[in-house]
C-alpha positions as CSV (number, residue, x, y, z in Angstrom):
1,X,24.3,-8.4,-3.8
2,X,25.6,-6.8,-0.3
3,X,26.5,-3.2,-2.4
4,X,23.4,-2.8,-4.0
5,X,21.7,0.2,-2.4
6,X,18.3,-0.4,-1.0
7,X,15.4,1.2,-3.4
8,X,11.7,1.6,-2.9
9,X,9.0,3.6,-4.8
10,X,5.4,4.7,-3.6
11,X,2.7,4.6,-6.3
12,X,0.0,6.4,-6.2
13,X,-3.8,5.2,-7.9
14,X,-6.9,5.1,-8.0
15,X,-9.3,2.2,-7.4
16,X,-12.7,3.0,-8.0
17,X,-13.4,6.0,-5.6
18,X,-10.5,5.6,-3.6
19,X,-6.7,7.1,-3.8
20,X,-4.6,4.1,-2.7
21,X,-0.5,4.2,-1.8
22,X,1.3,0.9,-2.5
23,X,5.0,1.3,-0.9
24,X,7.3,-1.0,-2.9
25,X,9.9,-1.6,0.3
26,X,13.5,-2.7,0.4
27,X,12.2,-4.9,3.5
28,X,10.5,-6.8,0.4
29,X,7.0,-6.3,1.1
30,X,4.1,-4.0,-0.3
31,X,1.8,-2.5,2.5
32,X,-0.8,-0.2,0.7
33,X,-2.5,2.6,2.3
34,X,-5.8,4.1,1.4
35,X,-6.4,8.0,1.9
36,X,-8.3,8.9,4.7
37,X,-11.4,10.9,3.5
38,X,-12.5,12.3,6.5
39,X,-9.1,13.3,8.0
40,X,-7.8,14.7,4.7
41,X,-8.2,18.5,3.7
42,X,-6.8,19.5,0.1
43,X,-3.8,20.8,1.8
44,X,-3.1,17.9,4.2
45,X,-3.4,14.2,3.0
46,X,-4.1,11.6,6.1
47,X,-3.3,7.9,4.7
48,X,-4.1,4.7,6.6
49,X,-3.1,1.2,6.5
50,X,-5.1,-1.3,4.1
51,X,-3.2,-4.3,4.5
52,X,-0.8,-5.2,1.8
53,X,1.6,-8.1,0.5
54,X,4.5,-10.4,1.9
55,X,3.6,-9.0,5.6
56,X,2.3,-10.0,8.7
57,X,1.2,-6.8,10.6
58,X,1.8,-8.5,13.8
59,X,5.3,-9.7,13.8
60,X,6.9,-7.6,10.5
61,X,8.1,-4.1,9.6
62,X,6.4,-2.5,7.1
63,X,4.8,1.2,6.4
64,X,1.7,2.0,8.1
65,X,0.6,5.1,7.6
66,X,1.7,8.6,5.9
67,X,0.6,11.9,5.7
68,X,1.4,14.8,3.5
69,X,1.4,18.3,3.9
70,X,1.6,20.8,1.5
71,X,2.3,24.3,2.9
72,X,2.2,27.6,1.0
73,X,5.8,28.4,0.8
74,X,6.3,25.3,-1.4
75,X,7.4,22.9,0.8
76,X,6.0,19.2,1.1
77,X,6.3,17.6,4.6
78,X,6.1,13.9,4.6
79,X,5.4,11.8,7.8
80,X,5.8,8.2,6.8
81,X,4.6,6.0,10.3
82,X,6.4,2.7,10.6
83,X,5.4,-0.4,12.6
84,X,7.7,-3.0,13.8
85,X,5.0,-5.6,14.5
86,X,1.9,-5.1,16.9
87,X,3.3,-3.4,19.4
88,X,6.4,-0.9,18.0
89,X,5.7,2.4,16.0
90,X,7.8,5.2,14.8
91,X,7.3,8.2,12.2
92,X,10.2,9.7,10.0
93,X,9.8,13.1,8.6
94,X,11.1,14.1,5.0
95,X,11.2,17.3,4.0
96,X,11.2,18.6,0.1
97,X,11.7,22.1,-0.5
98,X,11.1,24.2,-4.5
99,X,14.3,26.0,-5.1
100,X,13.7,28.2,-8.3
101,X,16.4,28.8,-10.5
C-alpha cells in the first residue's frame, strides 16, 4: 500500500565463529555483513559485505558495510555505507544517545 511506512530491521548472529548482520531492507533485499576481525576493537565494530539475497551488487542498492562505535559518554555512532551499484557509494550516520531519567 502507497501509506505504509517503509520498515527494516538488522539482525545480529552468530554462524559458527563469525558475528554476521543480515539488513532486512525496505528496498526488498537482505545484504548480510560479516564483522571484520582484524579491523574491529571491542569499542569500534568494522563490518563488511558478504553478499546477501534478492541483489545484484553491480546494478542494485543495498547496504554494504557498517561500523559501530561505542564511546564512553554512552553514545553509539552508527555509519551504515550504501552502494548504488558498482560504481556509487554513500555513508549515513545515526547517532543514539542514553538519556537517564
Amino acid at each position: 500500500a502507497p501509506d505504509t511506512p517503509l520498515e527494516m530491521i538488522s539482525v545480529y548472529h552468530l554462524d559458527g565463529d563469525d558475528l554476521l548482520m543480515t539488513h532486512y531492507c525496505a528496498a526488498k533485499n537482505q545484504p548480510r555483513l560479516k564483522l571484520d576481525k582484524a579491523a574491529s576493537r571491542p569499542e569500534r565494530l568494522v563490518f563488511t559485505f558478504d553478499g546477501g539475497s534478492n541483489l545484484d551488487p553491480a546494478r542494485d542498492t543495498y547496504i554494504s558495510g557498517l561500523v559501530m562505535t561505542f564511546h564512553d559518554d554512552g553514545r553509539v555512532v552508527s555509519d551504515w555505507s550504501c552502494n548504488q551499484g558498482a560504481d556509487k557509494s554513500e555513508t549515513t550516520t545515526f547517532e543514539l544517545n542514553r538519556t537517564l531519567k
